[in-house]
C-alpha positions in Angstrom: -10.2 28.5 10.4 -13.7 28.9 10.5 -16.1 26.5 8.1 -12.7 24.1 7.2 -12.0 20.7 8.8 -9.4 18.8 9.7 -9.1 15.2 10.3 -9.6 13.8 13.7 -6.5 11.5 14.6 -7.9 10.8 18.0 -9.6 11.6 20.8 -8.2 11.3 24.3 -11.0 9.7 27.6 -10.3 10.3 31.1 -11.8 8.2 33.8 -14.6 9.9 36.0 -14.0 9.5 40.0 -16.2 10.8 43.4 -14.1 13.0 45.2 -13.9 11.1 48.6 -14.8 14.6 50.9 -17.7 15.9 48.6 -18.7 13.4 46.4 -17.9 15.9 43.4 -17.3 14.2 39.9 -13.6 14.2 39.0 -12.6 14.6 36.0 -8.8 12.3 36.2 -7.4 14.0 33.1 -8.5 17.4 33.8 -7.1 17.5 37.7 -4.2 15.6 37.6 -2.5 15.6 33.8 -0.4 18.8 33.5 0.6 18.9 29.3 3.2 21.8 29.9 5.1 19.6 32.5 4.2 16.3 30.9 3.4 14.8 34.1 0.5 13.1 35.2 0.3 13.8 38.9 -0.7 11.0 41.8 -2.1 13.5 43.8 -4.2 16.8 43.2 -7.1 18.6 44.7 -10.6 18.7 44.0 -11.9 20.8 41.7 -14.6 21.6 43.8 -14.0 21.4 47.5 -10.2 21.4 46.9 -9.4 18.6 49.4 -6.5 16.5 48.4 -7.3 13.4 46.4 -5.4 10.4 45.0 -6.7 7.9 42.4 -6.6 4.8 44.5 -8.6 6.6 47.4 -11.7 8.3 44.9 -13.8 6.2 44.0 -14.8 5.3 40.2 -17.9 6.7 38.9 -19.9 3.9 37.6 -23.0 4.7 35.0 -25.9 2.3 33.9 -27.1 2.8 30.0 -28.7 0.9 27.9 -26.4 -0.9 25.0 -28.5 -1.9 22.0 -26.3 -3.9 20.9 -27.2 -6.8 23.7 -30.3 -5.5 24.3 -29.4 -5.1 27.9 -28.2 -2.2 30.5 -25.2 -2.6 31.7 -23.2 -1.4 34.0 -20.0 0.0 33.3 -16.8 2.8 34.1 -17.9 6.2 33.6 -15.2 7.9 30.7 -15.4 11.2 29.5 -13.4 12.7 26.1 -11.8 14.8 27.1 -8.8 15.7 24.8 -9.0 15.8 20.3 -5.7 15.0 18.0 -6.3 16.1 14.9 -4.4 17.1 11.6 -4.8 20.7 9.8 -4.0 21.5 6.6 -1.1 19.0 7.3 -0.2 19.8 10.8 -1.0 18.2 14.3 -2.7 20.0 16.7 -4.5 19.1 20.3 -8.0 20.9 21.9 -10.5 20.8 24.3 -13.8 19.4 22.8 -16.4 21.9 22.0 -20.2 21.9 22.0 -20.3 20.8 18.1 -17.5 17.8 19.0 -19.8 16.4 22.1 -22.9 16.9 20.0 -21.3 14.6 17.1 -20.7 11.8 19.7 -23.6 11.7 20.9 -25.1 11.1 17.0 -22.2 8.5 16.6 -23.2 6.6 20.2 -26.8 6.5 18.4 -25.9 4.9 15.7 -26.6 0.9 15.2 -23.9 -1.2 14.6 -24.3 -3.3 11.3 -25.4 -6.7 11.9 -21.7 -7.8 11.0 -20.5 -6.7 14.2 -19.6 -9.7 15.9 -21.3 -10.4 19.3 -18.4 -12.0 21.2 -18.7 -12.1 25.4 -15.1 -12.1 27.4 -14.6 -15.2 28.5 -13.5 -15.3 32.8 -9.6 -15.7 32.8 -6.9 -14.1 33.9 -6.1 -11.3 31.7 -10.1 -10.6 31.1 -10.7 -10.0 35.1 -9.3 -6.7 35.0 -11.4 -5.1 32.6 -14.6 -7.2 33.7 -14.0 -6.3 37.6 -12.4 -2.4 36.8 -14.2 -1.3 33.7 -17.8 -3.5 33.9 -16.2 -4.3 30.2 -18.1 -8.0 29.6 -18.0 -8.2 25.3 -15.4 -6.8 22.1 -17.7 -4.4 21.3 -17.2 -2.4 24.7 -13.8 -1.8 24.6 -14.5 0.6 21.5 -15.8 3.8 21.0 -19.1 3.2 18.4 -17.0 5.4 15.9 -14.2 2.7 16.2 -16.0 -0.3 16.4 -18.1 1.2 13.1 -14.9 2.2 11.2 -13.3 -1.1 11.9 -16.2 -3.4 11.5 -16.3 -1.6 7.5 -12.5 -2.1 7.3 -12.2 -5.8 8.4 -15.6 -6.7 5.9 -13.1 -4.9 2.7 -9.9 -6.9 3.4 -9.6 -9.2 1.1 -6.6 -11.8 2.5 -5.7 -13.1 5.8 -2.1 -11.4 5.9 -3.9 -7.8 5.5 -6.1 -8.8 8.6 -3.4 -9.9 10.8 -2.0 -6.4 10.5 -5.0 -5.2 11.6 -5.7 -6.8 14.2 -1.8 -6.8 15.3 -2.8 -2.5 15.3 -6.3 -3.0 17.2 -5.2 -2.4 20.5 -4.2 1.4 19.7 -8.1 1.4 18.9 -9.3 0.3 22.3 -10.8 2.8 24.9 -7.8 0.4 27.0 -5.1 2.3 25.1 -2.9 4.1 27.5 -2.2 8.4 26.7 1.2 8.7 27.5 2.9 12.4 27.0 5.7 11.1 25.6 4.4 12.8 22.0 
């Protein structure tokens, strides 16, 4: 309903790939998830020259941007949202994102993290490879959305006792841009 909100649960971010005949940006979510069938599809066809694609043979879109927080562009995995959870008037529904939705991220991505953010670099191993080599993911901070990482920077700086931030951080992974949409909902 028109000029009521809801409450975001979640948003949902695809991977962005080059379509290996025309270079066209894919979106992964939008060509090869199919929420009817709840099947996420290892082949599909471009959106735009309609040749047939898998993952492993497009290649991943990379983008260079400034982060603020390091004072230093990087280089990382191009993701899109694609997909919003969110609760009204106490039921769950999914949606595209709208003009108003993209418009609010883009605020949120300029937004400075408060100085209590902890500035903490992967360190070269072998479970911190993959998101290094894949994702051009290099520190914490990157593996959030700046709504997250804001939201749980305020949360950890309120909890008061050690037990009440090991459940947090047991819970942080469902937090990370790394957490897997599965259609098993």
């Amino acid at each position: 309903e028109k000029g009521k909100k809801g409450k975001i649960n979640y948003l949902v971010w695809s991977d962005v790939f080059l379509c290996p005949h025309c270079n066209n940006e894919i979106i992964l979510f939008d060509n090869a998830v199919d929420l009817e069938a709840k099947k996420i599809h290892s082949e599909f066809n471009c959106d735009n020259c309609g040749g047939s694609i898998t993952k492993k043979k497009a290649e991943r879109l990379w983008e260079t941007k400034y982060d603020s927080f390091i004072n230093e562009t990087v280089k990382t995995a191009k993701t899109v949202p694609v997909l919003i959870n969110y609760t009204f008037q106490g039921k769950r529904y999914e949606r595209s994102l709208n003009d108003f939705d993209k418009d609010l991220i883009s605020k949120i991505e300029s937004y400075k993290l408060p100085d209590s953010t902890p500035l903490l670099k992967l360190y070269e191993g072998y479970n911190t490879n993959q998101p290094i080599r894949s994702n051009g993911v290099n520190y914490i901070h990157q593996f959030y959305s700046k709504r997250n990482l804001i939201y749980l920077g305020e949360l950890w700086l309120n909890l008061s006792s050690n037990t009440e931030k090991i459940w947090l951080t047991s819970a942080m992974i469902r937090t990370t841009r790394m957490y897997k949409f599965t259609l098993d909902r």
